[in-house]
TORKOL-4160 file (C-alpha; in steps of 0.2 Angstrom, whole numbers, padded with zeros to 4 digits, m for minus):
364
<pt num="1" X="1192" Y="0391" Z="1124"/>
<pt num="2" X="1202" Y="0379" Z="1129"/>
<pt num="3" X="1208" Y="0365" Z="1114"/>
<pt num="4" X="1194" Y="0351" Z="1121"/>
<pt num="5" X="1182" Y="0365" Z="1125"/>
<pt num="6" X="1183" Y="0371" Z="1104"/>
<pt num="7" X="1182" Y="0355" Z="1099"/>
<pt num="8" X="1167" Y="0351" Z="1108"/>
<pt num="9" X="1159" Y="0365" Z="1099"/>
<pt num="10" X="1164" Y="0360" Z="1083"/>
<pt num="11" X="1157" Y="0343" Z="1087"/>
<pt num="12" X="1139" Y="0349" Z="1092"/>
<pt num="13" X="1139" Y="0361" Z="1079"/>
<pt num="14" X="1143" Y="0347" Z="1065"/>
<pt num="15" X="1125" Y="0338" Z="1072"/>
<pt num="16" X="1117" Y="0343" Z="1056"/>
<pt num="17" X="1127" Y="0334" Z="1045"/>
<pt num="18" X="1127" Y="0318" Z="1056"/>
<pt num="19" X="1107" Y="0316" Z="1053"/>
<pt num="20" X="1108" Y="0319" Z="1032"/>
<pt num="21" X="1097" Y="0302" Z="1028"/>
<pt num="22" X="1083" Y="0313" Z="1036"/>
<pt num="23" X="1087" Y="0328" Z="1025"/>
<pt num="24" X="1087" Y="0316" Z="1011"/>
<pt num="25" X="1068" Y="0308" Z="1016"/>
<pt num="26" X="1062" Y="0323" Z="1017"/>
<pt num="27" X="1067" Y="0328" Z="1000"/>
<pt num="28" X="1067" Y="0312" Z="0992"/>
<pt num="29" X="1048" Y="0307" Z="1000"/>
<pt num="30" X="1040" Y="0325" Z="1003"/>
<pt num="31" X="1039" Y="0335" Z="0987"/>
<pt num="32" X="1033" Y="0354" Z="0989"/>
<pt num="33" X="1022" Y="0358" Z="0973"/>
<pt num="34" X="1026" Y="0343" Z="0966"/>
<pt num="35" X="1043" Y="0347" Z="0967"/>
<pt num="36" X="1058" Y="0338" Z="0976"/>
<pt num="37" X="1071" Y="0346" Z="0974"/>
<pt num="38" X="1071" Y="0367" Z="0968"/>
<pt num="39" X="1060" Y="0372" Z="0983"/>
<pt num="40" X="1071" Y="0365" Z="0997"/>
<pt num="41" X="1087" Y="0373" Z="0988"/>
<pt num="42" X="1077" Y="0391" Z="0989"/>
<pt num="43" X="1071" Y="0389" Z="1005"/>
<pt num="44" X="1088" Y="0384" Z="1015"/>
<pt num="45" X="1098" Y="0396" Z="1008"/>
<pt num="46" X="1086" Y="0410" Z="1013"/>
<pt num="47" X="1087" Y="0402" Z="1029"/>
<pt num="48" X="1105" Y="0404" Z="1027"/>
<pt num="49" X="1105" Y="0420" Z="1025"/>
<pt num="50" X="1094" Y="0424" Z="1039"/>
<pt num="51" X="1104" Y="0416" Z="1051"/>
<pt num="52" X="1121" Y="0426" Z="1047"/>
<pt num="53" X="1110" Y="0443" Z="1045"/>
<pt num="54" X="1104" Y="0439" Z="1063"/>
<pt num="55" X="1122" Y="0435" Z="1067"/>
<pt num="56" X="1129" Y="0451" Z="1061"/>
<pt num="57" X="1115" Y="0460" Z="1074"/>
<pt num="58" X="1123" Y="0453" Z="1088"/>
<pt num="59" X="1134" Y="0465" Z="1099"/>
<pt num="60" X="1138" Y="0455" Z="1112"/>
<pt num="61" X="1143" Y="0435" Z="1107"/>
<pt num="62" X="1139" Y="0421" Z="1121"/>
<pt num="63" X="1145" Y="0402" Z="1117"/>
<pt num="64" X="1126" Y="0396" Z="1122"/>
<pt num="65" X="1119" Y="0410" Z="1108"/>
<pt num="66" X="1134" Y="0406" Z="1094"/>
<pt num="67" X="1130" Y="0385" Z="1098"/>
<pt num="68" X="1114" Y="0387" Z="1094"/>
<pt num="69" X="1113" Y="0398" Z="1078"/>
<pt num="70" X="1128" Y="0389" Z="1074"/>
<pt num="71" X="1118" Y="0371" Z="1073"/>
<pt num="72" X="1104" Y="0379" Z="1067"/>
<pt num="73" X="1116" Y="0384" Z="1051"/>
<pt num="74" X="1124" Y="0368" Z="1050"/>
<pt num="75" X="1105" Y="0358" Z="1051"/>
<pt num="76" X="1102" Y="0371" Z="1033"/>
<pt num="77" X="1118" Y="0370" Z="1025"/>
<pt num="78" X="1115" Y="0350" Z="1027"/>
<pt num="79" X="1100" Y="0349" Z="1022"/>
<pt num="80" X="1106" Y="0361" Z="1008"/>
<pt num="81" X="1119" Y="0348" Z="1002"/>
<pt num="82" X="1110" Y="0332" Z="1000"/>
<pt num="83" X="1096" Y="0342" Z="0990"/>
<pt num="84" X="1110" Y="0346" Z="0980"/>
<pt num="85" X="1118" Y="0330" Z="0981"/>
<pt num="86" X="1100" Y="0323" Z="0977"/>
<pt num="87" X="1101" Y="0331" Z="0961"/>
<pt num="88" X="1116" Y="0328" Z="0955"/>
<pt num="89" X="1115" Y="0311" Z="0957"/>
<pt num="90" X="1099" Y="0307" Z="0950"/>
<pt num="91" X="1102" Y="0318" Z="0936"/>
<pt num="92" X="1120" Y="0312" Z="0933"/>
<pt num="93" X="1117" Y="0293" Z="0936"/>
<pt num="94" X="1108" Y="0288" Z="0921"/>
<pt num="95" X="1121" Y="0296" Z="0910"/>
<pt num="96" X="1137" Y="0287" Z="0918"/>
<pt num="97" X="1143" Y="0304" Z="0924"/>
<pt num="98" X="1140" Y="0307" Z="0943"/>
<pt num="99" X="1161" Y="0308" Z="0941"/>
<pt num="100" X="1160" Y="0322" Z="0932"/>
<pt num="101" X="1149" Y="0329" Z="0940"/>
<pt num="102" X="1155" Y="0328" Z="0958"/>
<pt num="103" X="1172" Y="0333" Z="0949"/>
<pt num="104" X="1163" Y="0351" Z="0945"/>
<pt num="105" X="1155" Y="0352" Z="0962"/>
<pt num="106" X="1170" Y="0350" Z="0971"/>
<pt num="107" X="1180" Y="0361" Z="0958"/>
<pt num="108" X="1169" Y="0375" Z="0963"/>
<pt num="109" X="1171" Y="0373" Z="0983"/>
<pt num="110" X="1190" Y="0375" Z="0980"/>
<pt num="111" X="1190" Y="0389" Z="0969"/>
<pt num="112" X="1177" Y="0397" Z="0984"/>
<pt num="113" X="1190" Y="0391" Z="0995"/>
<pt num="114" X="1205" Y="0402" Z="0989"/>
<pt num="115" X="1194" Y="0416" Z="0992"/>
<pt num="116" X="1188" Y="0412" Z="1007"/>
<pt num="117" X="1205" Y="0406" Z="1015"/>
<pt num="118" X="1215" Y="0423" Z="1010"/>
<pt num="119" X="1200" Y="0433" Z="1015"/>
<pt num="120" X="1196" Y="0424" Z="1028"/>
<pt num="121" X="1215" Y="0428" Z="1036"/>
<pt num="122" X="1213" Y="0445" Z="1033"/>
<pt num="123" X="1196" Y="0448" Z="1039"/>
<pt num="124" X="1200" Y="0438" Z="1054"/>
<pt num="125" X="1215" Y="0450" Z="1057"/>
<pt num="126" X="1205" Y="0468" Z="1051"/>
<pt num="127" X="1186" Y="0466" Z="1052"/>
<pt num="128" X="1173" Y="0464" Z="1067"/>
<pt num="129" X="1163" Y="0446" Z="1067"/>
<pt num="130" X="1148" Y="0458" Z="1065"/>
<pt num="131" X="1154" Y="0463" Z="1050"/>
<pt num="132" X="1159" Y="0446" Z="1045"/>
<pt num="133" X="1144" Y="0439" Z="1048"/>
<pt num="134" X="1134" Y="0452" Z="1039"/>
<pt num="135" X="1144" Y="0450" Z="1023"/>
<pt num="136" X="1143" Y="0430" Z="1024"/>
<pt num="137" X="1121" Y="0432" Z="1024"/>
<pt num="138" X="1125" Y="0441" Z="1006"/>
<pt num="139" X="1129" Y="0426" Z="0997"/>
<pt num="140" X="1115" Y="0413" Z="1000"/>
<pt num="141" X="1104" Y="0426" Z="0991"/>
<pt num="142" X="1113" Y="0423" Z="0976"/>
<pt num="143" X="1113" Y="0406" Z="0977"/>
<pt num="144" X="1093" Y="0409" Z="0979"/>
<pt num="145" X="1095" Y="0419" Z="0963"/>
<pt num="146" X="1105" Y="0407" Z="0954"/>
<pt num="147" X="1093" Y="0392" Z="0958"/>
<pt num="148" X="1079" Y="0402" Z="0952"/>
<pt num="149" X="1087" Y="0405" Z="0935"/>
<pt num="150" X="1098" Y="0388" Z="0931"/>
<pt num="151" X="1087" Y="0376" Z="0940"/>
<pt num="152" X="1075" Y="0366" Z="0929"/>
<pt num="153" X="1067" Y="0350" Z="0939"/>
<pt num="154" X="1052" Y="0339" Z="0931"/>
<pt num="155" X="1036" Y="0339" Z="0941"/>
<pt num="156" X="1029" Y="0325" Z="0949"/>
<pt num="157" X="1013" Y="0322" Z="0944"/>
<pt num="158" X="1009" Y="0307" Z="0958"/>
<pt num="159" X="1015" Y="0311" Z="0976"/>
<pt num="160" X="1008" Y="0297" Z="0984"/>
<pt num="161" X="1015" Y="0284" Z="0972"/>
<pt num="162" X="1033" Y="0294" Z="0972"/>
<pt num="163" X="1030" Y="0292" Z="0993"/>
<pt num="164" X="1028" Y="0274" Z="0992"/>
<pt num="165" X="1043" Y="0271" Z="0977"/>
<pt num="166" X="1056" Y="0282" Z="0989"/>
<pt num="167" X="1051" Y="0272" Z="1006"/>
<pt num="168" X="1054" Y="0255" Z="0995"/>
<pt num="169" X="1069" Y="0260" Z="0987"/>
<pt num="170" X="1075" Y="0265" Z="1006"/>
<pt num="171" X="1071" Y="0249" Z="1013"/>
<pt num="172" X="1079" Y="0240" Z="0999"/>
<pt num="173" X="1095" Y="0250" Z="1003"/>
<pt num="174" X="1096" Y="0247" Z="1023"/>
<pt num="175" X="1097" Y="0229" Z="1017"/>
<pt num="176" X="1111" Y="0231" Z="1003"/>
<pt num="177" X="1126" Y="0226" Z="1012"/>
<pt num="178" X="1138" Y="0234" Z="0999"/>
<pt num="179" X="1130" Y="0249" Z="1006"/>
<pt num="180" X="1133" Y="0246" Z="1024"/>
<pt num="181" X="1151" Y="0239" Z="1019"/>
<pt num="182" X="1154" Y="0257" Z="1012"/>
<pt num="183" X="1146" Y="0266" Z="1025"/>
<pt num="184" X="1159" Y="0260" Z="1038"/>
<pt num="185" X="1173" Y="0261" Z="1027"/>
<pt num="186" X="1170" Y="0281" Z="1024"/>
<pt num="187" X="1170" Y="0283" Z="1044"/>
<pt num="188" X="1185" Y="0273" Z="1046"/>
<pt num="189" X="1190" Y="0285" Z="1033"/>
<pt num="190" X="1186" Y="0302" Z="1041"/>
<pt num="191" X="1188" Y="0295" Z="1059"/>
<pt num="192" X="1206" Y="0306" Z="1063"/>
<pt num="193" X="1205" Y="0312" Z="1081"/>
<pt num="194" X="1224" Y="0322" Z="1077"/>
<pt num="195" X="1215" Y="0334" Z="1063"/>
<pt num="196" X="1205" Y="0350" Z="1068"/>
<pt num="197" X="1207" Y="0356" Z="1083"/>
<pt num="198" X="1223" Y="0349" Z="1090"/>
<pt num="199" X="1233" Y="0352" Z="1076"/>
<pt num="200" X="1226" Y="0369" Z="1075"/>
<pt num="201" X="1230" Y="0374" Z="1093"/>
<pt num="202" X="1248" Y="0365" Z="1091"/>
<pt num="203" X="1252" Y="0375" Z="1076"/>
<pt num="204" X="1246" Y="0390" Z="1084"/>
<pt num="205" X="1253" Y="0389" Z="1100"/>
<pt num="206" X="1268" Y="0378" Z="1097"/>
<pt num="207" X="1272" Y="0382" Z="1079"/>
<pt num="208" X="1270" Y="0399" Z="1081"/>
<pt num="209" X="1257" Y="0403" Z="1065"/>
<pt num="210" X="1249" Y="0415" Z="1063"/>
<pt num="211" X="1230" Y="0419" Z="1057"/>
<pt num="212" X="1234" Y="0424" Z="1042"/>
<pt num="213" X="1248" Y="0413" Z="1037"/>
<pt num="214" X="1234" Y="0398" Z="1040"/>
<pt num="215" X="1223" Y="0408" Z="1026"/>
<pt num="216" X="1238" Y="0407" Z="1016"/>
<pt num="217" X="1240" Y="0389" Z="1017"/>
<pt num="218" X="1222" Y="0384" Z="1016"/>
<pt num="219" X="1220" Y="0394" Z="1000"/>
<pt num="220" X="1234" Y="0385" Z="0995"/>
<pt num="221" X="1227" Y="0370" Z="0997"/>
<pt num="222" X="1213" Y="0372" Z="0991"/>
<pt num="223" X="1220" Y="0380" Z="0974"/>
<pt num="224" X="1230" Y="0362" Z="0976"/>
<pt num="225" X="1213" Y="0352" Z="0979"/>
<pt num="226" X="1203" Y="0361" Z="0964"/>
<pt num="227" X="1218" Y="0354" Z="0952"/>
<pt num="228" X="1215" Y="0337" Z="0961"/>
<pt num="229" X="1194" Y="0336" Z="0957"/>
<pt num="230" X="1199" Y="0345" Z="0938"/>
<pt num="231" X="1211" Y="0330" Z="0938"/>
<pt num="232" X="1200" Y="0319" Z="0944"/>
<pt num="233" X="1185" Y="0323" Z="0932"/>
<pt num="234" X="1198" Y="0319" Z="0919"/>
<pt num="235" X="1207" Y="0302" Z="0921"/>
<pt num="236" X="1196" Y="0296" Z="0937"/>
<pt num="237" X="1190" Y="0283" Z="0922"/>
<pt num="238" X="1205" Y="0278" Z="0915"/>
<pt num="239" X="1208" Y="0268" Z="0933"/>
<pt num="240" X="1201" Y="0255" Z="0941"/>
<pt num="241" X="1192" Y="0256" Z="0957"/>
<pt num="242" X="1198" Y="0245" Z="0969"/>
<pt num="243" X="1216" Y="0249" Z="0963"/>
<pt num="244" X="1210" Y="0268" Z="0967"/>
<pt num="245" X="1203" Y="0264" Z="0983"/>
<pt num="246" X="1219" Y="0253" Z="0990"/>
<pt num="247" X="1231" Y="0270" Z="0982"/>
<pt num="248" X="1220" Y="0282" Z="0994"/>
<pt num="249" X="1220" Y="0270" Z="1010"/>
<pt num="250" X="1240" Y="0270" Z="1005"/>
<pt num="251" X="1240" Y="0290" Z="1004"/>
<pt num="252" X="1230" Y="0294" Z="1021"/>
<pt num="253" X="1239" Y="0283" Z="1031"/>
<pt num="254" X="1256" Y="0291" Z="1024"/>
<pt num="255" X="1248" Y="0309" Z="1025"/>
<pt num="256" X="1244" Y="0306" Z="1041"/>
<pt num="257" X="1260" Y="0300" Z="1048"/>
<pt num="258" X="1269" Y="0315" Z="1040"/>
<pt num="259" X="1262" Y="0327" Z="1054"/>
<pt num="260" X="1275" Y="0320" Z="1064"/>
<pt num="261" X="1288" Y="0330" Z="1055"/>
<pt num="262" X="1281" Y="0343" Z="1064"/>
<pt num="263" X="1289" Y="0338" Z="1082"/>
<pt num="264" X="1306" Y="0338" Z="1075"/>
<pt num="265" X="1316" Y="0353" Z="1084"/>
<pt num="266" X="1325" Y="0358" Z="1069"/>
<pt num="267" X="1306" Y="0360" Z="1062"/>
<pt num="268" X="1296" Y="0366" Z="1078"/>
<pt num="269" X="1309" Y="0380" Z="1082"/>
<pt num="270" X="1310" Y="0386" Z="1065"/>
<pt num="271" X="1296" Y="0397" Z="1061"/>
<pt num="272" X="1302" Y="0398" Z="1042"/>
<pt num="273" X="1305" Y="0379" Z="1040"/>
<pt num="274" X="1290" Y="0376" Z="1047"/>
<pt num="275" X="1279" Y="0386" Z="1037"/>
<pt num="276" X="1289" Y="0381" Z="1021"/>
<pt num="277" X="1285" Y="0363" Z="1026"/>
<pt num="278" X="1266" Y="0366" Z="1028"/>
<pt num="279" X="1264" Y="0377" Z="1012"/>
<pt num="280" X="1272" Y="0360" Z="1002"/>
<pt num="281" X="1262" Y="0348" Z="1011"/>
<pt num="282" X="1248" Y="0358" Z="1008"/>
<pt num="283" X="1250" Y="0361" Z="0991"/>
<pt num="284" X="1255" Y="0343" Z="0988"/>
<pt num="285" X="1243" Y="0333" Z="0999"/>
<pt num="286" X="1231" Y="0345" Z="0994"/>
<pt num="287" X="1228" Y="0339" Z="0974"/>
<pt num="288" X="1230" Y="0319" Z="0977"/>
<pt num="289" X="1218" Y="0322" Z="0993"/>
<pt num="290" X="1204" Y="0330" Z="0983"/>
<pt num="291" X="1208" Y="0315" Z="0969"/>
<pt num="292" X="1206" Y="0302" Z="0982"/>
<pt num="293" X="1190" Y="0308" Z="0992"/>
<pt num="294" X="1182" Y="0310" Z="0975"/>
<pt num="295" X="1183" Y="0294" Z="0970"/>
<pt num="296" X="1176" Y="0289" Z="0990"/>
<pt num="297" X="1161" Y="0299" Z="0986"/>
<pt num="298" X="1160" Y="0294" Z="0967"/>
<pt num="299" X="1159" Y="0276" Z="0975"/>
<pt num="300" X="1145" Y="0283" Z="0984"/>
<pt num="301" X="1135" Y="0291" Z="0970"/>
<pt num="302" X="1135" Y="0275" Z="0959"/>
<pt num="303" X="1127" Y="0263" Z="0970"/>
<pt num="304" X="1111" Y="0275" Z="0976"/>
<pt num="305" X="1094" Y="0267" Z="0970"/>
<pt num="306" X="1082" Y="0277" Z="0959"/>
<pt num="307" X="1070" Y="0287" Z="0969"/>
<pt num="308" X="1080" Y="0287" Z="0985"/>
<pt num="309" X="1095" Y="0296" Z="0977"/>
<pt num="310" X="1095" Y="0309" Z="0991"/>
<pt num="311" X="1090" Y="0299" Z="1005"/>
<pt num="312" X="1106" Y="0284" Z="1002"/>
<pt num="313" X="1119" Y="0296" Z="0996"/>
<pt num="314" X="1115" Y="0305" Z="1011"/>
<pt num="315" X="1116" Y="0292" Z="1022"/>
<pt num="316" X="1133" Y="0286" Z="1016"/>
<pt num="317" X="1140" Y="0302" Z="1017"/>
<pt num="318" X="1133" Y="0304" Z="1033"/>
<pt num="319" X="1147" Y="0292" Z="1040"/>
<pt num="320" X="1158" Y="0302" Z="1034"/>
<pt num="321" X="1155" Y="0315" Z="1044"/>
<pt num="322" X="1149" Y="0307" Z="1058"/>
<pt num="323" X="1168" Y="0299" Z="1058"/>
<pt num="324" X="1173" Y="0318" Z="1058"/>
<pt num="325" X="1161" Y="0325" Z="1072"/>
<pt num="326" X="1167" Y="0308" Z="1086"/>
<pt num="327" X="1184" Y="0310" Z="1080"/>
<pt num="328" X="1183" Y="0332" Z="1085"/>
<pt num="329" X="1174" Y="0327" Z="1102"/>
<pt num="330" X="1186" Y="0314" Z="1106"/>
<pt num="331" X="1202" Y="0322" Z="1099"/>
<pt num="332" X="1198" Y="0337" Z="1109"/>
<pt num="333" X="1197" Y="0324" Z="1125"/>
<pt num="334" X="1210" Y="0313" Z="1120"/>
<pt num="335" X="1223" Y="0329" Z="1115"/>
<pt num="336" X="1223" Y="0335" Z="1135"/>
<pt num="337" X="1227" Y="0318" Z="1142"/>
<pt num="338" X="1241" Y="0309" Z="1129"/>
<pt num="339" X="1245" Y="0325" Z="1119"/>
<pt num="340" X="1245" Y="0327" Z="1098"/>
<pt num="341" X="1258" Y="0313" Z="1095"/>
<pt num="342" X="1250" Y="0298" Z="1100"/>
<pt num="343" X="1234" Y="0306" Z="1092"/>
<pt num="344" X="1242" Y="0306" Z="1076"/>
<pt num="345" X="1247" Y="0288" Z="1077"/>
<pt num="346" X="1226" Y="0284" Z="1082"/>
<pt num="347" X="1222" Y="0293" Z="1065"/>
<pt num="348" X="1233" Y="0281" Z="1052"/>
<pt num="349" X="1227" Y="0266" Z="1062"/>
<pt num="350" X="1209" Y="0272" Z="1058"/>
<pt num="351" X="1212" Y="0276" Z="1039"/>
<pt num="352" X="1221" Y="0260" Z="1038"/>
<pt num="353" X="1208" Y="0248" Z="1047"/>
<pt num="354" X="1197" Y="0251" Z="1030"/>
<pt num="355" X="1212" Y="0241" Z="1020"/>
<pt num="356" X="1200" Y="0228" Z="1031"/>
<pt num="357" X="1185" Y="0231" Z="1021"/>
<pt num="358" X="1193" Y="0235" Z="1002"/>
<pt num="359" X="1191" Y="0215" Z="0999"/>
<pt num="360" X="1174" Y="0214" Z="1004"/>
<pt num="361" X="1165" Y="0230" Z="0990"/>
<pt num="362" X="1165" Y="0221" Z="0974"/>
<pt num="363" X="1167" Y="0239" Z="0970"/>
<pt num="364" X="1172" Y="0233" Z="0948"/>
């Protein structure tokens, strides 16, 4: 595929997570046994598994067969995450510790990240995409097992009564304009058309990195992101928010502006300079961009009403990824008429309009 043509794909396959709020009805307003939250856990992730067992029995890929299972696996995996989301929430909440919380959540998706980006590398470079895919459907099952052993949840004894609480704690929270104020700030946010597939096929193509050199990096940064949300579940209340919130705007419109190093000759023809500079910004942009996007999603959490703990954090969050699935589709566009540069320039304007909003949160 072409640069526009991959991220298309990506975009379309993102469609799951761009429709959370209705993952988060479901799970808020529909229990099954009585049960909102276990149940939906199990029951995506043997989906899951079923979708990258049928995967791995493929011999022959088509982009119309890999579209559909692939946003088929993104509708689960979303769903997956605001149950779990759900949980953490309404289970964190009343203790004053959805920050820790989201800091141990995101702890662990780093750590699974440094396996997966080395791994990753290699099994791009080694291993068929039958065999890839096959491996993959293995660990959904253990997250199947693991909810079965570590995951307690308190009946509900009245479903019709929680039905009618969840449906008026969503009503209250489509009129909450702090809600709707944050919900635009997190697109603006993720809204950064240079990202994903642009840069990707620049660094390949230009910058001359290879597959596994990206698996490198990315496990880099993710061991850089996991300190960041270790950090973060530390001292994220030893700082006030809006001072927080300003320092991150601050940070992702620098981040952002420092891709452009990249088109500098003395970088771009240097495959040794370059990778060096990618490993350090990695590394570095890595821990304080984890920090940052914790206390985005912490901002989240602490609003969400009672009983529609899945269905508002879901529908915050889904901004964030709607942000990233326009900004794919339209980088893709956007990177075959003006090029990367001017894209990267789009991507700090974005993450800098939310300076616009900060004033407005009363987020203390």
């Amino acid at each position: 595929m072409t640069a526009s043509q991959a991220a298309y794909f990506g975009a379309v396959t993102m469609l799951g997570w761009a429709i959370k709020p209705l993952w988060g009805v479901i799970s808020d307003a529909v229990p099954i046994f009585g049960y909102r939250r276990k149940p939906y856990l199990m029951l995506t992730s043997l989906v899951a598994a079923g979708i990258w067992f049928w995967l791995g029995q493929i011999e022959i890929y088509t982009v119309s067969i890999l579209i559909a299972l692939f946003t088929v696996s993104s509708f689960i995996y979303a769903f997956n995450d605001v149950v779990t989301d759900g949980l953490m929430v309404q289970t964190g909440k009343p203790y004053g510790i959805t920050d820790k919380f989201q800091s141990v959540q995101w702890t662990a998706v780093y750590a699974a990240s440094i396996i997966t980006g080395l791994a990753g590398g290699w099994a791009a470079e080694n291993l068929k995409s039958q065999t890839i895919f096959s491996v993959n459907a293995v660990f959904p099952i253990l997250v199947v097992v693991a909810i079965f052993l570590l995951i307690t949840e308190e009946k509900s004894q009245d479903h019709r009564k929680q039905l009618r609480e969840s449906l008026s704690a969503l009503k209250e929270t489509v009129k909450n304009k702090t809600i709707w104020l944050i919900a635009f700030f997190l697109f603006f946010w993720t809204f950064s058309p240079s990202f994903g597939m642009p840069f990707f096929y620049y660094s390949v193509d230009v910058l001359k990195f290879d597959k596994f050199f990206l698996g490198i990096a990315s496990a880099v940064g993710s061991a850089s992101s996991m300190l960041g949300a270790i950090l973060y579940g530390k001292y994220a209340g030893k700082f006030k928010i809006k001072k927080l919130i300003n320092f991150a705007i601050l940070f992702g419109v620098t981040a952002t502006l420092f891709s452009l190093i990249y088109f500098i000759p003395l970088i771009a023809r240097n495959l040794w300079l370059a990778n060096a500079t990618y490993i350090s910004s990695n590394a570095i942009l890595g821990a304080v961009g984890s920090f940052v996007t914790l206390a985005m999603l912490n901002m989240a959490a602490v609003i969400c009403p009672k009983n529609s703990e899945g269905t508002t954090f879901a529908a915050l969050t889904s901004f964030w990824n709607i942000g990233a699935m326009s900004s794919a589709a339209l980088g893709g566009w956007l990177f075959d008429q003006i090029g990367l540069q001017p894209l990267i320039i789009v991507s700090a304007v974005f993450t800098a309009l939310t300076w616009l909003i900060v004033p407005y949160l009363k987020l203390e």
